[in-house]
Backbone as CSV, one residue per row, in Angstrom:
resi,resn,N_x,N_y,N_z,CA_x,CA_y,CA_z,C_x,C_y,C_z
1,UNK,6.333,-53.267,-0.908,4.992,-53.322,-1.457,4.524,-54.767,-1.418
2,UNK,3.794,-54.942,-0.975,2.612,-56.206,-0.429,1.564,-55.982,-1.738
3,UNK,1.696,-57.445,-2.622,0.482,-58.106,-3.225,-0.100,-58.852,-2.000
4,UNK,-1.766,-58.284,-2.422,-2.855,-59.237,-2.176,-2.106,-59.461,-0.123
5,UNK,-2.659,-58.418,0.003,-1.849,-58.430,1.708,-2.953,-59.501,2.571
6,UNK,-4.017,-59.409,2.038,-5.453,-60.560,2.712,-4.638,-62.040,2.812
7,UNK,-4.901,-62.288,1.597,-4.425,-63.858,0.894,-3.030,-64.030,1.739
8,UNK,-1.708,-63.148,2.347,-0.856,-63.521,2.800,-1.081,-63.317,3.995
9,UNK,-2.223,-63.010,5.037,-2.154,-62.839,6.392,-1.705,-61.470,6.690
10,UNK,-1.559,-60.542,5.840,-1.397,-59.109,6.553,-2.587,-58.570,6.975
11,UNK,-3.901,-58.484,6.514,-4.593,-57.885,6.593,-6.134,-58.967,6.796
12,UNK,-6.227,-58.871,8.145,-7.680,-59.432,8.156,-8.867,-59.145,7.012
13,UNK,-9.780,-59.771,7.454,-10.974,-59.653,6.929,-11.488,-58.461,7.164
14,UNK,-11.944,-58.108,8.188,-12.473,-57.067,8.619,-11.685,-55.561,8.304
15,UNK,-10.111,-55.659,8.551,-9.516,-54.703,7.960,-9.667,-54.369,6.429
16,UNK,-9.618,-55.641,5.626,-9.645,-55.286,4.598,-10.970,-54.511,3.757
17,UNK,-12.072,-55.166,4.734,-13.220,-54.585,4.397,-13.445,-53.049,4.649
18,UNK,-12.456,-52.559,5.832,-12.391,-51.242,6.180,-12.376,-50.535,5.161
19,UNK,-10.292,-51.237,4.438,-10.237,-50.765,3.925,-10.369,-50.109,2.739
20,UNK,-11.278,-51.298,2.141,-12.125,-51.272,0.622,-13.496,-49.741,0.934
21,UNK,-13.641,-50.164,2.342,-15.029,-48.973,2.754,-14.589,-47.255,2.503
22,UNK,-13.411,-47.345,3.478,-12.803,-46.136,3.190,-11.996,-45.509,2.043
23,UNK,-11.639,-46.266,1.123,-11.602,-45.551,-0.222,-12.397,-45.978,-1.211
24,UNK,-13.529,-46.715,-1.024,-14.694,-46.494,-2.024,-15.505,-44.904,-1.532
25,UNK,-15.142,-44.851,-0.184,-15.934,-43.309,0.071,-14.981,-42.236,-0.736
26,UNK,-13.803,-42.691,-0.318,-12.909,-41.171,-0.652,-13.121,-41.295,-2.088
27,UNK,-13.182,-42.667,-3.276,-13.988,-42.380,-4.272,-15.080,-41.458,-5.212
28,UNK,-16.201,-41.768,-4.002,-17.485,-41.344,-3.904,-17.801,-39.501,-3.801
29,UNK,-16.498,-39.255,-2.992,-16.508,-37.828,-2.616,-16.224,-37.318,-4.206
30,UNK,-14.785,-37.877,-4.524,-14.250,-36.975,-5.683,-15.295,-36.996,-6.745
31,UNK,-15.895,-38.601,-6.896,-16.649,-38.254,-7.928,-17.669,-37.184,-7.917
32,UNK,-18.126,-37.010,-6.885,-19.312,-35.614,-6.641,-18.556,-34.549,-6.730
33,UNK,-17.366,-34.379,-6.110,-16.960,-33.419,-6.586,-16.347,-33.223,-8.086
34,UNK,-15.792,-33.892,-8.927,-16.461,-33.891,-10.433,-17.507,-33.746,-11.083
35,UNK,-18.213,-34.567,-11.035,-20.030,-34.770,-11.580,-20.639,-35.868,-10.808
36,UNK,-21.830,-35.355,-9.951,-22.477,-36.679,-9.111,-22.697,-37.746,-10.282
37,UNK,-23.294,-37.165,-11.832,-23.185,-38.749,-12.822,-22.351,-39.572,-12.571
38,UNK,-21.015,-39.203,-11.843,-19.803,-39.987,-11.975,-19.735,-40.758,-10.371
39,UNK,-20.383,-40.864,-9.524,-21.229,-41.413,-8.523,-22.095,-42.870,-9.590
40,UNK,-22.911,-42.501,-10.277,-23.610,-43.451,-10.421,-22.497,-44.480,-11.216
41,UNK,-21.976,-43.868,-12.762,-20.744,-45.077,-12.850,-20.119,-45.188,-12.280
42,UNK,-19.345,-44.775,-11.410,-18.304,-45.920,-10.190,-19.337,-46.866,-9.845
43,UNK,-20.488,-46.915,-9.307,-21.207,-48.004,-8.553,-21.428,-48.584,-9.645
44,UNK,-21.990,-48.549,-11.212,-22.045,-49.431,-11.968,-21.060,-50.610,-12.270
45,UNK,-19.970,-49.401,-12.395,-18.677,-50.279,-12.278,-18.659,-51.514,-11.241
46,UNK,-18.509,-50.955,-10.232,-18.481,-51.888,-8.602,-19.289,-52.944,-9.529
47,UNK,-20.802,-53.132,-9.286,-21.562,-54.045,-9.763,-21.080,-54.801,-10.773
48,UNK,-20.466,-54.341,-12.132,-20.144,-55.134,-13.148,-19.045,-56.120,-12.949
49,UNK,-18.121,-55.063,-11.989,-16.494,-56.065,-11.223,-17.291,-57.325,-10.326
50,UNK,-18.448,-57.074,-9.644,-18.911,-58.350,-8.979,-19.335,-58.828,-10.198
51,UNK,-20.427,-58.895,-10.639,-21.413,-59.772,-11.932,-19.813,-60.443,-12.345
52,UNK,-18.302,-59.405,-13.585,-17.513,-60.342,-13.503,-16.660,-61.520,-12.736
53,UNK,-16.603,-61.008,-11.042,-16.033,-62.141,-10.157,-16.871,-63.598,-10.009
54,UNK,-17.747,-63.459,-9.832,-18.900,-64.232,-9.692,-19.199,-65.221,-11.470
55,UNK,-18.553,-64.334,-12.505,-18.818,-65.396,-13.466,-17.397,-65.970,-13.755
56,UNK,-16.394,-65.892,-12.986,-14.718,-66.607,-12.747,-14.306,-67.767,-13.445
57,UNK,-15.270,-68.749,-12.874,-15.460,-70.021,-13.466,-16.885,-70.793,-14.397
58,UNK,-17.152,-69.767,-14.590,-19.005,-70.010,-15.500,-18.841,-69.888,-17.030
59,UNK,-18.252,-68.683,-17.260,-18.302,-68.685,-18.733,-17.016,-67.414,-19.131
60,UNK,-16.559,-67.937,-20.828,-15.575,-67.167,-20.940,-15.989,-65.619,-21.305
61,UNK,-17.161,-65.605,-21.462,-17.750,-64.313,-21.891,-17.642,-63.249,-20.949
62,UNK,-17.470,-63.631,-19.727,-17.311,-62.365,-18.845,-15.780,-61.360,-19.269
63,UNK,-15.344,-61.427,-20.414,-14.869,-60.469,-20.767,-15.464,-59.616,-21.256
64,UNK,-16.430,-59.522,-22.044,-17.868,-58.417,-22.052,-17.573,-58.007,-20.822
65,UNK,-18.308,-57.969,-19.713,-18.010,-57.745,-18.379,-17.329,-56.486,-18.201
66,UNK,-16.005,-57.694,-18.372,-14.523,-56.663,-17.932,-14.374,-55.538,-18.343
67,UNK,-14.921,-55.225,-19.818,-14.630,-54.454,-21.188,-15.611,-53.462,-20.609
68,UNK,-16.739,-53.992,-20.000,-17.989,-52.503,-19.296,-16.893,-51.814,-18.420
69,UNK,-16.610,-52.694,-17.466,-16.088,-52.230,-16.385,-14.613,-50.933,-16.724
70,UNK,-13.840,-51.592,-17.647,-12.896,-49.990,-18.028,-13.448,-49.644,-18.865
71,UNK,-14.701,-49.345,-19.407,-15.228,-48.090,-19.772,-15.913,-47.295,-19.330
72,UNK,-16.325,-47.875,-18.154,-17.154,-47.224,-17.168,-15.558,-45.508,-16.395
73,UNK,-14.562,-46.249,-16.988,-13.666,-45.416,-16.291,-13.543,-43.677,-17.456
74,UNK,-13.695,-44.467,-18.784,-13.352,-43.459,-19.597,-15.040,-42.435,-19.827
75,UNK,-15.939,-42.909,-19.731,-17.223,-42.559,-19.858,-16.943,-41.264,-18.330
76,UNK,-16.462,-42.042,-17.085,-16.927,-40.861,-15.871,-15.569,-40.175,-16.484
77,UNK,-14.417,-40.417,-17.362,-13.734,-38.880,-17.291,-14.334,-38.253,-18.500
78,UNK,-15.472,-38.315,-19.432,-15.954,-37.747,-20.452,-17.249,-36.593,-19.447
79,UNK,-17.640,-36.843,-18.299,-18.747,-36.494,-17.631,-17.827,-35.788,-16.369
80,UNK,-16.761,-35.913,-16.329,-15.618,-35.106,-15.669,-15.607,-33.578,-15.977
81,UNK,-15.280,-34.201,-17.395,-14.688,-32.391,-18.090,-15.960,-31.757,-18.501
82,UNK,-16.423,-32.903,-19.188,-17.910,-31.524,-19.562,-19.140,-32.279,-19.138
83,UNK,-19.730,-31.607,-17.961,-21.294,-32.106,-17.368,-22.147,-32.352,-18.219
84,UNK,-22.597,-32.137,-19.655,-23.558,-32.018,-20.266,-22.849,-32.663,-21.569
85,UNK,-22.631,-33.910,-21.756,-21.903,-34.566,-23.102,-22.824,-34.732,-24.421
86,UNK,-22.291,-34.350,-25.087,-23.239,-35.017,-26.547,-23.322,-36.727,-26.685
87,UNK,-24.562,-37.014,-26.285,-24.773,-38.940,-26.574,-24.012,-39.323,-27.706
88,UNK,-23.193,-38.489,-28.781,-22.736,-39.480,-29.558,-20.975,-39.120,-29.392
């Protein structure tokens, strides 16, 4: 098992971008096939993991951030099991 296979020369650029492409799709599928809602948080997610990379060295607060980002995980399995959730 290979950490971070980019950073050591296993995996180009372009591969790696493949390979980020092809399982953000195989992602994309399951979530529709769960609940398309669960389409829109994965991409929220995505977005919040950039907004946090991008604030790395800016401020310590991007743990807010982080804290969206795994809840964005428990929110799409609440919209998993039952399509129609009670807001509270």
């Amino acid at each position: 098992m290979i950490r971070h296979p980019m950073a050591q020369g296993y995996l180009s650029f372009t591969e790696g971008v493949l390979w980020t492409s092809v399982w953000s799709l195989v992602a994309i599928w399951g979530a529709y096939h769960l609940n398309p809602v669960c389409i829109v948080i994965f991409l929220m997610g995505c977005v919040l993991e950039t907004v946090y990379c991008l604030l790395l060295k800016v401020s310590h607060l991007r743990i807010l951030v982080s804290g969206g980002v795994k809840t964005a995980g428990a929110i799409a399995g609440v919209f998993a099991v039952d399509p129609n959730p009670s807001p509270l």
